[in-house]
N, C-alpha and C positions, 0 to 999 in steps of 0.2 A: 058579422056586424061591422060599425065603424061606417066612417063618412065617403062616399064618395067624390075625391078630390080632384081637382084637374087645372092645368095650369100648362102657357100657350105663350110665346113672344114675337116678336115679329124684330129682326133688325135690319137696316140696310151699309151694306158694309161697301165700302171706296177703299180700294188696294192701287200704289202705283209705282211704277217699276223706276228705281231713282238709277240703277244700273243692271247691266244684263244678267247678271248674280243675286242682286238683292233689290228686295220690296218693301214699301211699308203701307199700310193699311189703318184707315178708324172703324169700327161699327157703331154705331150708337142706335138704342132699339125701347121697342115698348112691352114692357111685360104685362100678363093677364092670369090670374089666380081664383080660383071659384070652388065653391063647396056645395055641394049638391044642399037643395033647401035652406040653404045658408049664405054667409057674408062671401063678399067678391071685391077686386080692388083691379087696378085697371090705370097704368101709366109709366113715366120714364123708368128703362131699368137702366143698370149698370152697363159703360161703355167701355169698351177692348179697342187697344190699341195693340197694332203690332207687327213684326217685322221678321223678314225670312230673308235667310242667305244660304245658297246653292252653293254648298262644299264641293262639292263632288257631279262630273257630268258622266251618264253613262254610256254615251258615247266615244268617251275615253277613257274613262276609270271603270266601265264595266255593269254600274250602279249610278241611282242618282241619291244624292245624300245631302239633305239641309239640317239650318238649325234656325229651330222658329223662338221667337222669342215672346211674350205677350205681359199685357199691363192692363189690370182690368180696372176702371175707377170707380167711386162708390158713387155714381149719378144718382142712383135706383135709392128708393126713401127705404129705408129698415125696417124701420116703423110700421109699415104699410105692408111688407113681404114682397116687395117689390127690387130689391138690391140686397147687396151683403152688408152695407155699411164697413166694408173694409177694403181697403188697399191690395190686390191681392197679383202678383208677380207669376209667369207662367214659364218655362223653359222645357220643349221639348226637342227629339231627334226625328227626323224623318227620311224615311227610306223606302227608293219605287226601283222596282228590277223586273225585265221583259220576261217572263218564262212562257217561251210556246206564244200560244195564243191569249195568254191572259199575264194581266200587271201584276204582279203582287206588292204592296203596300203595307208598311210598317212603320207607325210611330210609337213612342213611349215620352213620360217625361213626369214633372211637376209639379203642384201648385201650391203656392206659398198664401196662405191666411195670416195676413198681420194686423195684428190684433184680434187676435178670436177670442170668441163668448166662451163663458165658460159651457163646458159639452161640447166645443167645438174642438175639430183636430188643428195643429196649425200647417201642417201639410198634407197635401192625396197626391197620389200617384196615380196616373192613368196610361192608357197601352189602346193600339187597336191593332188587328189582321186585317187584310183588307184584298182582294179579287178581283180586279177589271179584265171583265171579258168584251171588247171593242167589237161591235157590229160594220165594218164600215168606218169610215170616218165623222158619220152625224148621228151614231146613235151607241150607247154602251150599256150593260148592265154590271152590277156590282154586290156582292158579298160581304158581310164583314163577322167579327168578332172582335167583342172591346169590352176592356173591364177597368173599372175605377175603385178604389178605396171609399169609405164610407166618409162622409164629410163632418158628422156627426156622433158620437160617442155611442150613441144608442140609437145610429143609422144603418143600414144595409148597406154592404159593398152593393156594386154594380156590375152586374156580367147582360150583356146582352147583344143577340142576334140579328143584324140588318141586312135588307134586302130592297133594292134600287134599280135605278138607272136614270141615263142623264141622256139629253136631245139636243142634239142644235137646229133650230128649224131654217133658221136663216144665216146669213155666214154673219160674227159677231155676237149672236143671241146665243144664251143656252138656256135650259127648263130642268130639272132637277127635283126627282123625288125618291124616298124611302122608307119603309115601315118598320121599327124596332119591336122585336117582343124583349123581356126582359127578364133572365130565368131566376133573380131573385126578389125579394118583396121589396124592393127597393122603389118599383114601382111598375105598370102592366102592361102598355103597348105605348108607342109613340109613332107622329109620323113628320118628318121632316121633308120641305117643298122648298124651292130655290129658283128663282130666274136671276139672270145678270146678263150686262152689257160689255163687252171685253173689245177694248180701243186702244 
């Protein structure tokens, strides 16, 4: 029994390199929320800011090692289940190392909820594994595993499985997709798509 739920955003994110170590970035995006036979809502969600610095190159330290930093704002109406209605601060580590034929990628880190509802946690912690195996220079596929804390008191963690790849067709373009299953009830399949402009 129970509803079936679903829920879909779209954002466009501008990242720009203020030095050859570090970048900062805004998204600002639209969320989409729907109940099967039931209400739906459909507008601004909350916008991410944010900013990465390249500790480590692996061309000389062997690995590459940043720290990202992120600031989410409460654009998205609450009211509506469209944003958090909170302030909410990100700090994570991230690490890419060549092995063989394929990258492996690891980050872990964060997220601060200031001011949470009641039921609410005031921080999650999230992690992912991650597997680039490069076709060539215009085309890759990708593996992961990533798991997050429950946001919620009477939420499901998140454990789940992706699988991808990314294209460049033209030199500057790239195309980007993935499909997540999700191995607990936290929620059932997702799929994530990506183009962007890199100048």
């Amino acid at each position: 029994g129970g509803w079936d739920y679903a829920e879909s955003s779209f954002m466009l994110g501008v990242n720009y390199g203020l030095l050859n170590r570090w970048s900062v970035g805004v998204a600002p995006g639209i969320a989409h929320w729907s109940i099967e036979d039931g209400d739906s809502e459909t507008g601004i969600a909350d916008t991410a800011l944010q900013s990465t610095f390249r500790v480590l190159d692996e061309a000389a330290a062997g690995l590459d090692l940043a720290a990202v930093g992120q600031l989410w704002l409460p654009t998205g109406d609450d009211d509506k289940g469209l944003g958090s209605g909170s302030l909410e601060p990100v700090a994570a580590v991230a690490a890419s190392k060549t092995l063989g034929a394929i990258i492996a990628v690891a980050n872990a880190g964060g997220h601060l909820i200031l001011d949470a509802d009641d039921g609410e946690k005031d921080m999650l912690l999230f992690g992912t594994l991650e597997g680039i195996y490069p076709v060539g220079n215009l085309l890759s596929f990708n593996g992961s595993l990533s798991v997050a804390t429950a946001r919620f008191d009477d939420g499901d963690s998140t454990v789940d499985l992706g699988a991808g790849g990314r294209l460049v067709p033209i030199p500057q373009v790239f195309l980007s997709g993935a499909l997540y299953v999700c191995l607990t009830d936290a929620y059932d399949w997702g799929i994530q798509a990506a183009a962007g402009y890199e100048f």
